[in-house]
C-alpha positions, -999 to +999 in steps of 0.1 A: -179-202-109-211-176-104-245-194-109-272-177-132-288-151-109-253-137-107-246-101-129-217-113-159-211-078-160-188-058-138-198-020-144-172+006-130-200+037-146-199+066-132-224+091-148-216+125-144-186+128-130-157+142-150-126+124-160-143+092-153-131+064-175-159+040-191-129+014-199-140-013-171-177-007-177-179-040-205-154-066-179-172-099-182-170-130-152-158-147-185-131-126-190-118-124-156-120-158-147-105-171-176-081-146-170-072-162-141-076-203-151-047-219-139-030-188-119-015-157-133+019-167-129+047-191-133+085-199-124+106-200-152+140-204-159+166-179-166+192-207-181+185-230-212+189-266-205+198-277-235+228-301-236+242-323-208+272-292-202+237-275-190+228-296-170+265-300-154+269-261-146+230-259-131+227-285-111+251-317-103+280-312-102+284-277-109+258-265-081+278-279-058+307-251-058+280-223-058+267-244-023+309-245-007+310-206-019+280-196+002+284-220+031+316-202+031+305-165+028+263-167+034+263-133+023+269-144-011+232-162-014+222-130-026+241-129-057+242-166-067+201-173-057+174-157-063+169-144-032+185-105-038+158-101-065+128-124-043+103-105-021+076-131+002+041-114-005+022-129+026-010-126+041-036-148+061-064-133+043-081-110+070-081-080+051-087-083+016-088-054-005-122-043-001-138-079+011-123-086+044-114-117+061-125-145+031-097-164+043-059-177+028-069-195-003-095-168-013-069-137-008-041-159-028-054-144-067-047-109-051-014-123-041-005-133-078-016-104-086+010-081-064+037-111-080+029-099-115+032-062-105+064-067-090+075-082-117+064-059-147+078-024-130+112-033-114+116-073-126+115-091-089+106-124-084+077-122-061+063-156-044+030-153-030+025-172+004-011-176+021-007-194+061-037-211+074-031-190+107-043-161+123-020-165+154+006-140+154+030-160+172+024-187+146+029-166+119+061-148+128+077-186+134+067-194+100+080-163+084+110-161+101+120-199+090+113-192+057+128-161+054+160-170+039+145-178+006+142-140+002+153-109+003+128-090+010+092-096+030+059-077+020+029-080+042-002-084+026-041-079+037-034-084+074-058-071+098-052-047+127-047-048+151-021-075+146-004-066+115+012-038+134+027-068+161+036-088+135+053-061+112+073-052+147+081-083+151+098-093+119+114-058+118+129-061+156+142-100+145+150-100+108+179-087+087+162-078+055+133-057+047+100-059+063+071-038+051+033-039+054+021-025+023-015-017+035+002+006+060+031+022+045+023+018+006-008+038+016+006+065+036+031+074+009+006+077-016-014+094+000+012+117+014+022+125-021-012+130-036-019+154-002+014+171-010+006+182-048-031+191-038-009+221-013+008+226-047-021+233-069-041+255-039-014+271-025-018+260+008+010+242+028+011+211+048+020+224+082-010+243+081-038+218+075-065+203+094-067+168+083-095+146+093-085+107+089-116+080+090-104+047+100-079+037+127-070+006+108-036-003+091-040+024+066-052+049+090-028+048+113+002+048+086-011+079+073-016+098+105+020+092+112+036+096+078+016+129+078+029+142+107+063+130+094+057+154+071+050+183+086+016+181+088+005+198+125-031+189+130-044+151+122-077+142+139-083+103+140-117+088+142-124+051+145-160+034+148-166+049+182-153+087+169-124+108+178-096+091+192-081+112+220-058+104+253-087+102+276-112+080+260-112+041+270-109+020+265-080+021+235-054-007+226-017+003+224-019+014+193-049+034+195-033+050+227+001+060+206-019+073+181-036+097+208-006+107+218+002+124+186-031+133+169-055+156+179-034+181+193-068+205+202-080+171+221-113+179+205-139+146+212-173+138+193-177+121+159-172+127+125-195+158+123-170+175+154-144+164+138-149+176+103-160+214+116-135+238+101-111+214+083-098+215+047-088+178+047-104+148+047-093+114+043-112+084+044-095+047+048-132+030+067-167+015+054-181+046+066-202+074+053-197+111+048-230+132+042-239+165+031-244+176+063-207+171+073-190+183+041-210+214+045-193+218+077-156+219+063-138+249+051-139+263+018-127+241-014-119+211+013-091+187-002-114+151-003-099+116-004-123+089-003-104+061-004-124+033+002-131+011-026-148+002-043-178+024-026-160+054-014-168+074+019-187+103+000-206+100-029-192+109-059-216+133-070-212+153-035-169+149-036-170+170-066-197+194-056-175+204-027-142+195-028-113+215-043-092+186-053-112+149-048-089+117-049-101+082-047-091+041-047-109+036-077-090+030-111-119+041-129-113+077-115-090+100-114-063+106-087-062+069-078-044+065-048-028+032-062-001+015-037+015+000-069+031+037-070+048+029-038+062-005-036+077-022-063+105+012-059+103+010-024+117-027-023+136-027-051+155+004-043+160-013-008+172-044-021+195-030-040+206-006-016+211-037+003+191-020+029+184-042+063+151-017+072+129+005+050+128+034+074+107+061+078+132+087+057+129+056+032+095+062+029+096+101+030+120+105+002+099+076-016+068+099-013+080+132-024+094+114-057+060+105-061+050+136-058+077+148-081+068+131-111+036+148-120+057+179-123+041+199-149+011+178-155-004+187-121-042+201-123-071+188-098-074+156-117-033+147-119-022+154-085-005+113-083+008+097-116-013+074-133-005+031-120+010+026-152+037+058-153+066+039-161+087+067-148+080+061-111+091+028-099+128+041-111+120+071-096+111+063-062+135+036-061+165+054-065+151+080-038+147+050-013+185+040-025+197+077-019+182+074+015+195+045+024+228+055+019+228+084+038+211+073+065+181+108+061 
């Protein structure tokens, strides 16, 4: 699939930074793609066909008294189909991990690959769907007649502005969860990785000055779930610079965002916006120099999150920042949404929750935070992708908030 002037090699080195892992630095095109030969996952079936009684009490004629029962009671679909443990990954393929809009059938390996996750850390089914549309409209008819195949809908690499329409939407018109993970999944992560970073350098939240890059999906989550958190002073910058009530022109979303961020209304770019804070957290393709580190308060809290060529360099993150986080696996303090979402649905589902909400999310995000515990230094402040302990964890914190309604 990559013709001969093309690298075999995928190196993921780092040199000189600490606590870099060299583990990715030998991943061959032959690897990956045969990895991926014939798609990374199947349907199977969870009953042995057998004999002919097998076949009787799985399909004709047994099926036919699990049909009468839910035509009967619909609400019972959830416990006789699949659909209680199914969650819809879909995307139109706008805004793909780090690659952009390469389309539906280009974006559906990364699909798969969210199935599989879901899968391995809390066992749901999920079904990855790719729609040759980029019509909002269009897609909320098609989601919304499909919908009760599952129980549970996860937005995927959707581009703003319209993923935050189409989330709305869904939300506003469906009765079962609704999330777009390159919003929310984000925001708790990083929320929780911010959180333990006060924890390690004594600081608190309500008293930060946090610079967000990027007014995208991610970027706008964040600023919110911050705030949510107690967080007093967010400054938002998008590819024109600060975002504040009287610049124009701004879409809706950019205008509710002004609303809340930026409470000093200062204006300029990112050299303005970084003077004097301790926080900064990048979710754009942009660029972060010397120049404007050296304008940040002491020991500044740095998350560079874009991937796989993050905001600031490396080698400068770590010459100036306290506590440096990334979206790289192959360093440390990965902010990785897989620490979010597979609890998040599954402790909705089985809350049998009709909305994740925003305490939902909160509570998912401090028990996050909460598993690092005693392991927390400047290179553990999130748990690592593979923590077994946190999918349990956050979802019985979404399932606790569900219940109670905080």
């Amino acid at each position: 699939m990559s013709d001969s002037s093309s690298t075999d090699h995928i190196s993921a080195d780092v040199p000189g930074i600490h606590g870099t892992s060299h583990e990715f630095a030998d991943l061959t095109d032959a690897e990956i793609f045969n990895a991926h030969q014939g798609g990374k996952i199947a349907t199977t079936s969870r009953l042995n066909l057998e004999t002919i009684r097998d076949l009787s009490i799985a399909y004709t004629p047994g099926v036919a008294r699990v049909c009468e029962a839910i035509h009967e009671d619909p609400s019972l679909a959830h416990h006789y189909t699949w659909a209680g443990r199914n969650v819809a990954i879909i995307t139109d393929g706008t805004a793909v991990l780090g690659l952009g809009d390469i389309g539906p059938q280009a974006a559906l390996p990364v699909m798969e690959g969210k199935a599989q996750l879901f899968q391995r850390f809390v066992g749901l089914n999920g079904v990855p769907i790719v729609l040759d549309t980029t019509n909002v409209d269009e897609m909320f008819d098609t989601i919304c007649r499909i919908a009760p195949s599952f129980g549970a809908i996860n937005l995927e690499d959707i581009s703003a502005p319209r993923c935050f329409e189409l989330e709305k939407r869904l939300k506003n018109h469906l009765n079962i969860p609704v999330m777009h993970d390159d919003q929310h999944g984000t925001a708790m992560v990083a929320t929780a990785a911010l959180r333990n970073a006060c924890t390690l350098l004594g600081r608190r939240l309500k008293n930060l000055r946090v610079v967000i890059s990027g007014a995208g999906a991610a970027g706008v989550a964040c600023a919110k779930m911050l705030i949510a958190a107690g967080v007093k002073d967010v400054v938002v910058l998008d590819s024109r610079g600060i975002i504040h009530p009287e610049r124009t022109p701004l879409n809706s979303v950019k205008s509710e965002l002004a609303e809340i961020t930026n409470p000093r209304r200062i204006r300029g770019g990112i050299s303005e916006a970084l003077d004097g804070a301790d926080t900064f957290i990048g979710l754009s393709r942009g660029h972060v120099g010397e120049r404007e580190l050296q304008r940040m308060a002491p020991d500044p809290i740095l998350f560079s999150l874009a991937n796989p060529d993050p905001e600031i360099r490396p080698e400068l993150a770590y010459k100036y920042g306290a506590v440096v986080a990334t979206g790289r696996s192959d360093m440390p303090n990965q902010i990785n949404n897989v620490l979010a979402y597979p609890g998040v649905f599954h402790g909705a589902l089985a809350a049998g929750a009709p909305k994740i909400t925003s305490a939902m999310k909160l509570a998912a995000s401090r028990a996050i935070a909460d598993i690092v515990g005693d392991e927390l230094d400047a290179e553990h402040i999130v748990p690592s992708p593979l923590d077994t302990r946190v999918a349990p964890a956050v979802s019985a914190a979404v399932q606790a908030a569900a219940v109670t309604g905080q």
